[in-house]
C-alpha positions as CSV (number, residue, x, y, z in Angstrom):
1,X,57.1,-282.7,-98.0
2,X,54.8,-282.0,-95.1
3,X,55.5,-278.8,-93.3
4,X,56.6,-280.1,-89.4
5,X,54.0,-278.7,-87.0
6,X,54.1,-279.1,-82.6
7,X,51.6,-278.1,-80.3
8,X,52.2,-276.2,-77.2
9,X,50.6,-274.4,-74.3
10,X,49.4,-270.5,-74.3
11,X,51.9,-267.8,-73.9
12,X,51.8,-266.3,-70.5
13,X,52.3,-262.9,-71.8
14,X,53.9,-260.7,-69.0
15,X,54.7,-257.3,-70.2
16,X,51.6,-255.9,-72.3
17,X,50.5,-252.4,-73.3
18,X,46.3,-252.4,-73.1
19,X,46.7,-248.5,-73.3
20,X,43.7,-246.2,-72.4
21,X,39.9,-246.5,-73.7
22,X,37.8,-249.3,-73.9
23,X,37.8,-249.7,-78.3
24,X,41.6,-249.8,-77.9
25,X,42.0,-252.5,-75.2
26,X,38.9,-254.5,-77.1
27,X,40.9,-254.8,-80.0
28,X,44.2,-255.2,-78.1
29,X,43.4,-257.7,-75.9
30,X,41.4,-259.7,-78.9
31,X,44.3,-259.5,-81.3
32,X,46.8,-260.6,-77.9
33,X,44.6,-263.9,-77.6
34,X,44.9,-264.4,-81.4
35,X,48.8,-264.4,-81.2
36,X,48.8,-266.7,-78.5
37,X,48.1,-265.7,-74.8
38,X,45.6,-266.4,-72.5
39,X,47.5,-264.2,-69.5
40,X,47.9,-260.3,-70.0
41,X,49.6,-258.2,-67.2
42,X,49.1,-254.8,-68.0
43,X,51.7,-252.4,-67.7
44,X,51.0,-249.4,-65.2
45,X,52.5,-246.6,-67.5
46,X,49.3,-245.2,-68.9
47,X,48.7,-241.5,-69.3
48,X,48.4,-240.9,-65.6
49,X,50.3,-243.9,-64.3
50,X,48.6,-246.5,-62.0
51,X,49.9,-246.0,-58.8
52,X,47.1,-246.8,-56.5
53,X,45.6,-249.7,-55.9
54,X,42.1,-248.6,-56.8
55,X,43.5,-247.2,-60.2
56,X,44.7,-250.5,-60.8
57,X,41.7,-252.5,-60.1
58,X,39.5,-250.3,-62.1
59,X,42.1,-250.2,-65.0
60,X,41.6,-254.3,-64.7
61,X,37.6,-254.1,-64.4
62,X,37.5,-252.5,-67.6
63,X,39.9,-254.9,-69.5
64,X,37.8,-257.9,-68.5
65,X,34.8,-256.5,-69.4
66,X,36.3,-256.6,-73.2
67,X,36.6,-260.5,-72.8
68,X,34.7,-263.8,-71.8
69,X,36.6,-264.6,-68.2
70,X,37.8,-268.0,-69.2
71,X,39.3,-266.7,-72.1
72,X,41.9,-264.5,-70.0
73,X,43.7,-263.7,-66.9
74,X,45.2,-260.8,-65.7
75,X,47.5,-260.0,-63.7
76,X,47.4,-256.5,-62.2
77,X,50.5,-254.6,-61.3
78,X,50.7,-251.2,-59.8
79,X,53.5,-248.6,-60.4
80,X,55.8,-247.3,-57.8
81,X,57.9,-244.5,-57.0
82,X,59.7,-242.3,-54.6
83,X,56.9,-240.8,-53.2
84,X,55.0,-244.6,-52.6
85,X,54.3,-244.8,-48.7
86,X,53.6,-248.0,-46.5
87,X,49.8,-248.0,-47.3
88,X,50.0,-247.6,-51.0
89,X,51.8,-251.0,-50.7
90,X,49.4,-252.4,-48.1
91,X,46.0,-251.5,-50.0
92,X,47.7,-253.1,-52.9
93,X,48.4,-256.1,-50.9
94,X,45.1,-256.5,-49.8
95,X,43.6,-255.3,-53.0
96,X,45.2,-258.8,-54.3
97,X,47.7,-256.7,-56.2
98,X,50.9,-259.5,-55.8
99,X,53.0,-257.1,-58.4
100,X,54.7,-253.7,-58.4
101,X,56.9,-252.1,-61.9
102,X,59.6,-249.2,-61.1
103,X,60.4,-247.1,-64.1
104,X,63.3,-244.8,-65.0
105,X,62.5,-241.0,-64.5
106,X,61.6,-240.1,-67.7
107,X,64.1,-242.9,-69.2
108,X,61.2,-244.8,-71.4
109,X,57.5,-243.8,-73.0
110,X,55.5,-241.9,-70.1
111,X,57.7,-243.0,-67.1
112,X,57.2,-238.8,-65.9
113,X,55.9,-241.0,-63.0
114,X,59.3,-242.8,-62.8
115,X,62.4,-242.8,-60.3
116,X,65.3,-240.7,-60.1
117,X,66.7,-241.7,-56.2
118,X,66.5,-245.4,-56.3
119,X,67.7,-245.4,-52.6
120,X,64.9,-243.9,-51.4
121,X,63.5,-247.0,-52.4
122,X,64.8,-249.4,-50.5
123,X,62.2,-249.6,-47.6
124,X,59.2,-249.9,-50.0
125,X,60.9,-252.7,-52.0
126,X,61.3,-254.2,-48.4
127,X,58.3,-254.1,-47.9
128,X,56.7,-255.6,-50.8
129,X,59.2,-258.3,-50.3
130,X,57.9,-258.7,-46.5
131,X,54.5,-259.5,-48.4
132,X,55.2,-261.3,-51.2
133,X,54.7,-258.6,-53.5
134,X,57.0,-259.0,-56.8
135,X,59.4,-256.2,-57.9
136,X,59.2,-255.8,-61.5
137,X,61.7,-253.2,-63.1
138,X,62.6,-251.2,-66.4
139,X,65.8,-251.5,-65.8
140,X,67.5,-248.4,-67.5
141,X,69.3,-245.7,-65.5
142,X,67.7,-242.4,-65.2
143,X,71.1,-240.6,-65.4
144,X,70.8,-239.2,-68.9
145,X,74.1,-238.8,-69.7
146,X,74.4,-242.5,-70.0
147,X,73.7,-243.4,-74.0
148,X,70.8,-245.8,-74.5
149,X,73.1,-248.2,-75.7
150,X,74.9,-248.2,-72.3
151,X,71.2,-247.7,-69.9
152,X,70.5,-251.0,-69.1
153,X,73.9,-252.2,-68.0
154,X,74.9,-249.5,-65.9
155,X,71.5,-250.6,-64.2
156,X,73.0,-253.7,-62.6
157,X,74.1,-252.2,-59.7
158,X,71.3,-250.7,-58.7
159,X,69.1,-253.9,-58.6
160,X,72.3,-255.5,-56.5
161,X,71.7,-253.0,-54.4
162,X,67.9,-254.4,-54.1
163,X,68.8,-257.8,-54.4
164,X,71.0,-256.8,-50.7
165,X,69.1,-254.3,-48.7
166,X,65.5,-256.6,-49.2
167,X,64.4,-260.0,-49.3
168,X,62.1,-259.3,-52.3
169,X,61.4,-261.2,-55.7
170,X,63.0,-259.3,-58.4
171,X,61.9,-259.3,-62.1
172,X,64.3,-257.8,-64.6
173,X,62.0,-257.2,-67.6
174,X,62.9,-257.3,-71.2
175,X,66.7,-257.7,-71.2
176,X,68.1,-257.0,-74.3
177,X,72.4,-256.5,-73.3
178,X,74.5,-259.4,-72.9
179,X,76.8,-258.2,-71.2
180,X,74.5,-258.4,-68.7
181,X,74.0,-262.5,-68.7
182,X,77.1,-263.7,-66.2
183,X,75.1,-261.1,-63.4
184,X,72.1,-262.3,-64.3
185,X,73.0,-265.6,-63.4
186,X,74.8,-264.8,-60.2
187,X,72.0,-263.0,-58.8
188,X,69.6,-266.2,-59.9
189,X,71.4,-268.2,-57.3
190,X,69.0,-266.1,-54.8
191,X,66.0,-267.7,-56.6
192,X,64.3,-264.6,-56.1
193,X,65.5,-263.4,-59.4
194,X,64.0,-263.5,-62.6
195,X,64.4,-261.9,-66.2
196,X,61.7,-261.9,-69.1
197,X,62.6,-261.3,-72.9
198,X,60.9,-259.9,-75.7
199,X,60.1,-261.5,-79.0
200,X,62.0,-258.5,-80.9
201,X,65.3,-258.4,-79.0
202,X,65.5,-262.3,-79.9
203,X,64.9,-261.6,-84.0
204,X,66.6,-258.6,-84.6
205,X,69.8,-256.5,-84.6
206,X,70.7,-252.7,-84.6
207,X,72.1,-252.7,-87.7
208,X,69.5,-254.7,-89.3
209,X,66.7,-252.5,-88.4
210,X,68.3,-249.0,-88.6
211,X,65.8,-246.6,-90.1
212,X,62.9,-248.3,-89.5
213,X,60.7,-246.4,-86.8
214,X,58.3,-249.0,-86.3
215,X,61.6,-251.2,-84.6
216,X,62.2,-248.4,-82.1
217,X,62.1,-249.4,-79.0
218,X,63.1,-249.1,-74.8
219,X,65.4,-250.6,-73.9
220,X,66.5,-250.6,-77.9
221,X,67.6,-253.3,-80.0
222,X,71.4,-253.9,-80.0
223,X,74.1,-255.6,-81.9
224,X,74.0,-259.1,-83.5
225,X,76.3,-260.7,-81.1
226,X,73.9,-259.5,-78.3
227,X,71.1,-261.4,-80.5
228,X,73.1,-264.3,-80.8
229,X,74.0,-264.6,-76.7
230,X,70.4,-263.8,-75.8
231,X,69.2,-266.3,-78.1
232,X,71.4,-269.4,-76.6
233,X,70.9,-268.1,-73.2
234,X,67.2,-268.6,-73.6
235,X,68.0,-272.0,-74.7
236,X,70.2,-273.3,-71.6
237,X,66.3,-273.6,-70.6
238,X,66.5,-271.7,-67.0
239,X,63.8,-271.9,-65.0
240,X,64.3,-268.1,-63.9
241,X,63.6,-267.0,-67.7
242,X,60.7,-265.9,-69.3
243,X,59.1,-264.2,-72.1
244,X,58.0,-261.0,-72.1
245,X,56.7,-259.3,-75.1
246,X,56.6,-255.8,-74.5
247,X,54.5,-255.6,-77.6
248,X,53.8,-251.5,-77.7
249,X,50.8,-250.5,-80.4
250,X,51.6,-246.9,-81.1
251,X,49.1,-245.3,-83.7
252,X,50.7,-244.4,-87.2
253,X,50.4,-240.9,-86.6
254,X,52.7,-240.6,-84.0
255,X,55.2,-243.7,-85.2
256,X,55.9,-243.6,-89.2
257,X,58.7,-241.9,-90.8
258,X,55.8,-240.2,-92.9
259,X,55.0,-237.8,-89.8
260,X,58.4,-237.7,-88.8
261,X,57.2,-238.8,-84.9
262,X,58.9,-242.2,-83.7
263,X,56.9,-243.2,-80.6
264,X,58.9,-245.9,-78.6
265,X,57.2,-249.5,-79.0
266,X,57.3,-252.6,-80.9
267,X,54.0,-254.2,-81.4
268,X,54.0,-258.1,-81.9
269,X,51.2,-259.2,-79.9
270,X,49.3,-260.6,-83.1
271,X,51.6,-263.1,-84.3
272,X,54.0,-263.5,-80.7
273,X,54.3,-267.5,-80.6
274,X,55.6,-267.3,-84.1
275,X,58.1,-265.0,-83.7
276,X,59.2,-266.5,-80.9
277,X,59.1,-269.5,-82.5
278,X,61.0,-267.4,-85.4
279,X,63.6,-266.9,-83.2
280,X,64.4,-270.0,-81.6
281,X,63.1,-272.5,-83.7
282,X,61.4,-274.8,-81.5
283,X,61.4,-278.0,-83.6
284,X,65.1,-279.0,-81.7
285,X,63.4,-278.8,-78.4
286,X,59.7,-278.3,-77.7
287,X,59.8,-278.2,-73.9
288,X,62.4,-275.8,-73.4
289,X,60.4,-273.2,-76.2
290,X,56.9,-274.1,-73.9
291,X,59.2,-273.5,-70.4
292,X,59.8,-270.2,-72.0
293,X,56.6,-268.7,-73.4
294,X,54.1,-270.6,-70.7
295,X,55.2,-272.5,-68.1
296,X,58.4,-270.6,-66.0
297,X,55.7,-267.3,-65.5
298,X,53.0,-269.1,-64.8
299,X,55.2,-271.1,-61.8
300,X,56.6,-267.7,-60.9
301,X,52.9,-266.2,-60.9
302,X,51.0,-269.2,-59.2
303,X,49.2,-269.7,-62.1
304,X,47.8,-273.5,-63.2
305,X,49.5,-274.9,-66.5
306,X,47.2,-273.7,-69.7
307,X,44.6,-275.5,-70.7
308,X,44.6,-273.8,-74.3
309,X,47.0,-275.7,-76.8
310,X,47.8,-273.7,-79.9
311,X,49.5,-275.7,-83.2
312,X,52.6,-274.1,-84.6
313,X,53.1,-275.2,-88.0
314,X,56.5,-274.6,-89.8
315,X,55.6,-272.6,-92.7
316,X,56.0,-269.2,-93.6
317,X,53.6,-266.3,-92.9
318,X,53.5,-262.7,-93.9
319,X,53.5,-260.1,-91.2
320,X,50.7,-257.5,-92.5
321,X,51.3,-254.0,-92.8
322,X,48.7,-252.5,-90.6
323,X,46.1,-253.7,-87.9
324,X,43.1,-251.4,-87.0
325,X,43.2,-250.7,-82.9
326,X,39.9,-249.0,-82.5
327,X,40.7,-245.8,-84.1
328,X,43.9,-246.1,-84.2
329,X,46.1,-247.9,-87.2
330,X,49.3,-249.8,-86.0
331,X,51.6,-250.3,-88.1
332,X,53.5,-253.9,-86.2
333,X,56.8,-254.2,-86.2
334,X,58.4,-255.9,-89.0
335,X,55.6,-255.2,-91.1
336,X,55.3,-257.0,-94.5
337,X,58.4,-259.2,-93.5
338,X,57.8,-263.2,-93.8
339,X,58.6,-265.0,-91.1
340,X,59.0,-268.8,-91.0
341,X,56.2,-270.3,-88.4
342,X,52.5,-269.7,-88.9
343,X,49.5,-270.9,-86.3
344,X,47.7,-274.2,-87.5
């Protein structure tokens, strides 16, 4: 029997780590395009953090020198924080910089940049909602004595808070707690609010991948039944809903339980469609799978329909163990697991 195959268009991949030095984002970016995406939006949580508008621009500069221009787009977004003023946000307005991240004080991997007084906020976010600037946000309280577990849905007041005091468009990246969902779709009603979901948070489950470092993550994987709703929630096909990798490279010497170091990242970027595809199984209903890995960001993001169209072909393809990242070696995560779509 012939394996069942269905084309769709490039993932709009909105949440990816380039990292720091021109051999790593080479290989990074190359290996991003090969799994499926012609978009990349850089995340600003580098070593020094990208909170100017010039650092971002330059940090952009140098990925596209690492690609042909029609094979990529980026999408630049600079990091903010308490100590943002009014002309941070206007330079990045006019530097054609449409997207800000928050982070949690020192909640997720090098967020020393991050937020601890999210009121303090509150006239910045205005402002970037005043100019059309998106608000994307880790959303994970920096209050320490809330457990991982709990982070991300403790957070939801703090966004309502936003989604009051401001007028601005608000992206909840890489939700992972269920709980969450019913709020979620309350504060949708706005259509100002958006949430994007990774590839790992839709395959995998706590228990499944306990003791394996290279499934550590922020916000981390959690139980099967929040799998299980965040799967058929990405199903009901909102417009508002998006993918969003997150797909971390760490080297393996600081993430393998060899050195005993557990850096926080899962890195799928090489093989994203198909574990997307893994997760939902796209063969029941090919638009609502393309809504959610192409089309609903690139509406949110002004950006044209693809013109790339990539073959997914039902059949089952080995993760490898390793990928070489310049000089680093990245071990992805479920490494030497089979999964059941390959690229045709």
């Amino acid at each position: 029997m012939d394996s069942y195959s269905m084309t769709v268009r490039a993932l709009c991949n909105v949440h990816c780590h380039l990292r720091e030095g021109k051999d790593l984002m080479r290989d990074l970016i190359a290996l991003a395009v090969k799994g499926g995406a012609d978009v990349l939006a850089p995340m600003p949580n580098t070593k020094d953090g990208l909170t100017t508008a010039a650092m971002v621009l330059k940090y952009c500069d140098i990925a596209k020198e690492c690609v042909q221009p029609e094979e990529v787009t980026f999408l630049p977004i600079m990091m903010i924080n308490e100590y943002t003023s009014s002309e941070d946000i206007k330079r990045c307005f006019h530097g054609g910089i449409d997207d800000c991240k928050v982070y949690p004080l020192n909640r997720t991997t090098k967020s020393h940049n991050g937020v601890r007084h999210y009121s303090r906020l509150i006239k910045i976010i205005r402002e970037c909602g005043e100019l059309g600037i998106k608000c994307h946000f880790h959303p994970e309280h920096p209050w320490n004595l809330f457990s991982n577990r709990d982070a991300e849905f403790v957070f939801l007041s703090t966004i309502d808070m936003f989604m009051n005091e401001t007028n601005a468009t608000i992206i909840w990246e890489h939700g992972t707690d269920a709980r969450c969902i019913p709020y979620w779709k309350e504060m949708a009603q706005s259509k100002r609010f958006f949430v994007t979901i990774t590839a790992h948070h839709l395959v995998a489950d706590e228990d499944g991948e306990f003791g394996d470092v290279r499934s550590v993550c922020k916000p981390p994987i959690k139980t099967y039944r929040d799998r299980y709703e965040l799967v058929r929630f990405v199903k009901e096909n909102h417009s508002w809903v998006m993918a969003g990798p997150d797909d971390a490279p760490h080297d393996r010497a600081t993430k393998h339980p060899e050195t005993g170091c557990c850096s926080c990242g899962a890195y799928t970027a090489p093989f994203l469609l198909q574990l997307y595809a893994h997760a939902l199984n796209p063969a029941n209903d090919n638009l609502a799978f393309e809504n959610f890995v192409s089309r609903n960001a690139r509406d949110l993001h002004g950006l044209p329909p693809s013109t790339r169209k990539i073959t997914l072909v039902k059949k089952p393809f080995q993760i490898p163990l390793s990928y070489q990242v310049g000089p680093w070696t990245v071990e992805p995560f479920w490494a030497g697991k089979t999964i059941d779509w390959s690229l045709g």
